[in-house]
C-alpha positions in Angstrom: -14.9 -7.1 22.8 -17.8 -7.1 20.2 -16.3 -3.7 19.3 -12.9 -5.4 18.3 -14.9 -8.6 16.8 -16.3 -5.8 14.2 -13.3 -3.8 13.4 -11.5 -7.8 12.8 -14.1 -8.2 10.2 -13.8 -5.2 8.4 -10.4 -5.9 8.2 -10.7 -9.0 7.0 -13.6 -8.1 4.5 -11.8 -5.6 3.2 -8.4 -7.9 2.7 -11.4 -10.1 0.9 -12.3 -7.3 -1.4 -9.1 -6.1 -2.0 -8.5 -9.6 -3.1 -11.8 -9.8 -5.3 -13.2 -12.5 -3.8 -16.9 -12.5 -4.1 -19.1 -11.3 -1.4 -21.6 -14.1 -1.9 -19.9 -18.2 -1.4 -17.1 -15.9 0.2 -16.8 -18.4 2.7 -16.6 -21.2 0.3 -14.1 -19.4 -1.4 -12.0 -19.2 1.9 -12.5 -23.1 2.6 -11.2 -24.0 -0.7 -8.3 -21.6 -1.0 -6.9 -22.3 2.4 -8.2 -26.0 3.4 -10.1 -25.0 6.6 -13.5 -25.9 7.7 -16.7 -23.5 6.5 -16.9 -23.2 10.6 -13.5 -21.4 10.4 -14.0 -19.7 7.7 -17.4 -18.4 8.9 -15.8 -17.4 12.2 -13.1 -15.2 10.5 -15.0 -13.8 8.6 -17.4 -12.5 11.7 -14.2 -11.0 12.9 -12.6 -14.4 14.9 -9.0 -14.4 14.6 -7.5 -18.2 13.6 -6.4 -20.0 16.9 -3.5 -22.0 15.1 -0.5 -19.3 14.6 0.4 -21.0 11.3 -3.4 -20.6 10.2 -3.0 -17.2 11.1 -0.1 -16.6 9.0 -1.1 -18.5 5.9 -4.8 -16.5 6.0 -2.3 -12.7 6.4 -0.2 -14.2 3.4 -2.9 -15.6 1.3 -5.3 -12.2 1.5 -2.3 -9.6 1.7 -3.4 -8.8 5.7 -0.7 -7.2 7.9 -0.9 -9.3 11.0 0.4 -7.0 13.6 -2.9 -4.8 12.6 -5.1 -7.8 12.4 -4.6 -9.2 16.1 -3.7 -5.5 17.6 -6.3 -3.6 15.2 -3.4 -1.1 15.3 -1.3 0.1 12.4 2.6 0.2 12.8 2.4 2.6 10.2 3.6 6.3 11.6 1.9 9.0 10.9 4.3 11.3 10.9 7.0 9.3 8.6 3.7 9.2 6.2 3.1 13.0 6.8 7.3 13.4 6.0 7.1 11.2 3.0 4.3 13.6 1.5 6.2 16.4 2.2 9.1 14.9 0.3 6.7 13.9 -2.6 5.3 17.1 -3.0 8.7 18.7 -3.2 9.9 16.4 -5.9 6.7 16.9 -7.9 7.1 20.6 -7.3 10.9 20.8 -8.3 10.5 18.5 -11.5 7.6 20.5 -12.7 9.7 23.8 -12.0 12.4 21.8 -14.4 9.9 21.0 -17.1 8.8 24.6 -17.0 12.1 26.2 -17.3 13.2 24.2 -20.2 10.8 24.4 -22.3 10.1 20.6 -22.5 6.4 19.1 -22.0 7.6 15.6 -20.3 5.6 12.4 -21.4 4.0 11.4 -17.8 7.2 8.4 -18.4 9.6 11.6 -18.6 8.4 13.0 -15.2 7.7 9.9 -13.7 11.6 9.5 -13.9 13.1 12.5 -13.0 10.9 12.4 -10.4 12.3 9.3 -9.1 15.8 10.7 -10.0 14.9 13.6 -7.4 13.7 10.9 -4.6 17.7 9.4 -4.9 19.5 11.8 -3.4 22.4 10.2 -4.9 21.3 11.3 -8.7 19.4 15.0 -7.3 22.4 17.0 -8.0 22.5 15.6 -11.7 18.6 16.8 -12.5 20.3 20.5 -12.4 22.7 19.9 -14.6 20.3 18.5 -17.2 18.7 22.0 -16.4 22.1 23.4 -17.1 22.2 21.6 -20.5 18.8 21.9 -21.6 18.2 25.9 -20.9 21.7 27.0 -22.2 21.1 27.6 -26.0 
């Protein structure tokens, strides 16, 4: 229990810093942003969660906190999905340097930051070659 208590306030403190709100008076800065008491405010930010559901929400809203991970202290987020959208990433930045390379074109980091997006959308991929195409044949 005292182990979950900490991991709650890490979360919070780090939703806190995230949020730049100072380190010292940070539980001032709680009381005044949200209209609790500096009991509340003390409590969360020991690691208590809010007993009101509505508190709970307006504190995950207010600092940017995913609640699911604040109450469970686990993340929905997949690895794997995470480890796929890397995988996708580094093939798109892979491919649209290849392009630059081949056509002789040093792309502004705007350039490359859209065809880079272009490659994400499946939808416009096929296009990027002929661009290629276009570019390359003199």
């Amino acid at each position: 229990m005292a182990d979950e208590k900490k991991r709650r306030a890490e979360l919070f403190a780090a939703a806190l810093d995230a949020k730049k709100v100072p380190r010292w008076g940070r539980g001032a800065s709680i009381v005044k942003k949200v209209a609790c008491s500096p009991a509340s405010a003390q409590a969360w930010i020991r690691g208590s969660l809010p007993h009101d559901a509505e508190r709970l929400v307006q504190l995950c809203d207010t600092y940017d906190i995913d609640l699911y991970e604040w109450v469970t202290l686990k993340s929905r987020k997949n690895p794997e999905v995470s480890q796929a959208n890397s995988d996708v990433m580094i093939e798109a930045i892979c491919y649209v340097k290849e392009f630059e390379e081949k056509s002789g074109f040093t792309f502004t980091p705007t350039q490359f930051a859209k065809l880079l997006v272009m490659y994400l959308d499946e939808s416009k991929r096929e296009s990027i070659g002929d661009i290629i195409d276009l570019l390359v044949t003199k």
